[in-house]
N, C-alpha and C positions, 0 to 999 in steps of 0.2 A: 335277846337270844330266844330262841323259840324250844316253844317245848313241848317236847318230846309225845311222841303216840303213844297213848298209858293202855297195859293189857293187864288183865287180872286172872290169873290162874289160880283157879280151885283145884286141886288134887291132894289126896291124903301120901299118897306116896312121897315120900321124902328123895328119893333118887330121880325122880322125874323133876321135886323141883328143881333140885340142884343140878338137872342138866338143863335145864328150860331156861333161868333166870341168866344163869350169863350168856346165853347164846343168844336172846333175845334183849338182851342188854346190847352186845356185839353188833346186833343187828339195827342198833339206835330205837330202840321202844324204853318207857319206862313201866316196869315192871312189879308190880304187886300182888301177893302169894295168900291165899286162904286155904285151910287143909280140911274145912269143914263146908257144909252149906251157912250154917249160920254165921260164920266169920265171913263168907261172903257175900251178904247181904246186906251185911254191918259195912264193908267195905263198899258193895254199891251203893247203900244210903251217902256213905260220907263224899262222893264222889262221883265221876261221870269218866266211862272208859268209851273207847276206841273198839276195843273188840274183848271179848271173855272165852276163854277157854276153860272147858268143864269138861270130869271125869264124869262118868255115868255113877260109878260105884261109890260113892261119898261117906261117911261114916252114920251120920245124922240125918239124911233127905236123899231118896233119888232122886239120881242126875237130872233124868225127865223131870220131875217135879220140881225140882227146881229149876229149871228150864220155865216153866211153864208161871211159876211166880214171877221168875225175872220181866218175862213177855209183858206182862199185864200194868206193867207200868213201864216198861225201859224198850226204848226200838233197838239198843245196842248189837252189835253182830258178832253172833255165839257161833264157835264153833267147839265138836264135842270130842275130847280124847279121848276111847276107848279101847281097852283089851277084848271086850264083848262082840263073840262072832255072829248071834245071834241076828237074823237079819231082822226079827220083830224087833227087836231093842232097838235099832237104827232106825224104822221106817216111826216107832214110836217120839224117838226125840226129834226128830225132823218135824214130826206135828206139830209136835209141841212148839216149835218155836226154833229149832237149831236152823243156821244156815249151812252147816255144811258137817262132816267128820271125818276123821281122820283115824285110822285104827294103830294102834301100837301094836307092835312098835312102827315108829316112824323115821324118818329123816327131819332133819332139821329146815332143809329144802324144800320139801314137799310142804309142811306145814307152813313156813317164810310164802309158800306161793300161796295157798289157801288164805291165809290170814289175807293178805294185800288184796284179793278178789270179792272175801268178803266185807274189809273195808271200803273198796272203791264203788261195790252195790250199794252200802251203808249212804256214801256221800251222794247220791242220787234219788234219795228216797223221797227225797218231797219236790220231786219233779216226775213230768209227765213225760217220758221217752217217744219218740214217731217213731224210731226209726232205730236200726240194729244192723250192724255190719258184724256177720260172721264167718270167716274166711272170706269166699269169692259171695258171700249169700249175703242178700239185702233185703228188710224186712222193711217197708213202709204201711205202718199204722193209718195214715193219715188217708193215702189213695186204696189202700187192701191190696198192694201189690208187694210179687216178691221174685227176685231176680236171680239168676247165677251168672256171673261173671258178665254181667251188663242185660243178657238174657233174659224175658219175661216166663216164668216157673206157672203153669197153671196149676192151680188147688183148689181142691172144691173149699167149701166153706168150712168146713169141719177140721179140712186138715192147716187150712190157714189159723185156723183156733189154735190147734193142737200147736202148730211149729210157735207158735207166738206163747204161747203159755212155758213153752222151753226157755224160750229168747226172755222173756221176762226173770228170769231166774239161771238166765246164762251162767254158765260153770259152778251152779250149785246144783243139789240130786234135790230132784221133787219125785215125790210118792206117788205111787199107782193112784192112791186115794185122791191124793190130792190133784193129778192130772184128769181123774175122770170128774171129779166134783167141779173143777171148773171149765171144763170143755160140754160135759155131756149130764152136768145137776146130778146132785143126792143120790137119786135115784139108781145111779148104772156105776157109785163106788167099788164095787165088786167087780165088772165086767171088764177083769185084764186081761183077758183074750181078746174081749172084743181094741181091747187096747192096743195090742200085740198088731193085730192086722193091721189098724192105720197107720203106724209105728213104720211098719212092713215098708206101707205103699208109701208114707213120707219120707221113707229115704229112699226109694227107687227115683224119686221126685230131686228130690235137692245134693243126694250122697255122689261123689263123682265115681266111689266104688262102693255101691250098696251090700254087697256080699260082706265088706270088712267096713265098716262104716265107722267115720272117722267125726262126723258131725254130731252125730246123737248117738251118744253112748249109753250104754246098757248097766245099770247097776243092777245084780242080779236079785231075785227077789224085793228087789227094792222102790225102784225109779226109774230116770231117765235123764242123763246129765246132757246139754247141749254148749258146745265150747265157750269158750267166753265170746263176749262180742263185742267190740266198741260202741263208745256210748254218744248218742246224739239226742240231747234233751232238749227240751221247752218248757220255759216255765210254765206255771199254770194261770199265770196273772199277764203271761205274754200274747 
């Protein structure tokens, strides 16, 4: 018999556990609950999870911070449950190590899909991706080209960075920070205007309706989330 996709939920709320654990029992995961940071750390020593969902607000440790302990030695895939509207709080635990979040309240749906997206990035990680199908958009690594709907897409270099730095982190939110620090170095983290424009012109580029744009989505204050995309890997020994 096979067993089961183990999740571990930290939150100190008591109502959240008890709507979490059997929903995601229902949903065939096995299930383990800490109301502290320190009980969950205790719980990832004894163990290896699937994915972990953390509250920001925790009794003993911010969420971030413990995010950020977890990172340093576990690749597990965190996503963060928060009541916190705050957009710095968000763009902060994504630093740190989150792969995605979720705001309470939530549906059980919404979260059921997140979870599976960030597990399914989880099982590709010690692989090298060429290539990225998202919607009609094709992304090959390998030749620097990129297509719509069989169509060759010109981009200058910058914005072929840019759209691949999305594709790498398909249907998760990356940070202004972090998109300028890998596309344009250290030095231009601040410059999300200058972000804003190429944003602009890479979906006049790939968007089939740039005005309402369905490919690269806008987390405000935040990011920049690009659909998910199927995955087409290579090993690294292939």
């Amino acid at each position: 018999m096979a067993l089961l996709p183990s999740i571990l939920v930290i939150d100190d709320e008591p109502q959240i556990q008890r709507f979490l654990k059997p929903s995601l029992t229902a949903a065939g995961y096995y299930v383990a609950q800490a109301l502290t940071a320190s009980a969950a750390l205790k719980a990832i020593a004894e163990r290896e999870y699937e994915l972990i969902l953390v509250d920001l607000g925790l009794p003993d440790l911010d969420g971030k911070e413990l995010i950020r302990t977890i990172r340093h030695k576990h690749a597990t895939a965190i996503i963060v449950l928060s009541a916190r509207e705050e957009e710095a709080e968000k763009i902060e635990a994504l630093d740190a190590g989150a792969d995605d979040f979720v705001n309470k309240p939530f549906s059980i749906g919404e979260l059921l899909a997140r979870m599976r997206a960030a597990m399914r990035r989880g099982h590709i990680e010690p692989l090298i991706q060429t290539r990225f199908d998202i919607g009609d958009i094709s992304i090959d690594t390998i030749r620097h080209e990129v297509t719509k709907a069989g169509i060759n897409v010109h981009l200058t270099p910058k914005e072929f960075d840019l759209l691949l730095a999305l594709a790498r982190h398909s249907g998760r939110v990356v940070t202004h920070r972090h998109i300028l620090k890998t596309v344009w170095g250290p030095a231009h983290v601040e410059d999300t205007h200058y972000l804003r424009v190429f944003i602009g012109q890479l979906r006049q580029k790939v968007e089939t309706t740039p005005d309402t744009p369905t490919l690269i989505q806008t987390e405000p204050g935040v990011g920049y989330r690009i659909a998910e995309s199927e995955q087409h890997q290579k090993d690294v020994t292939g």
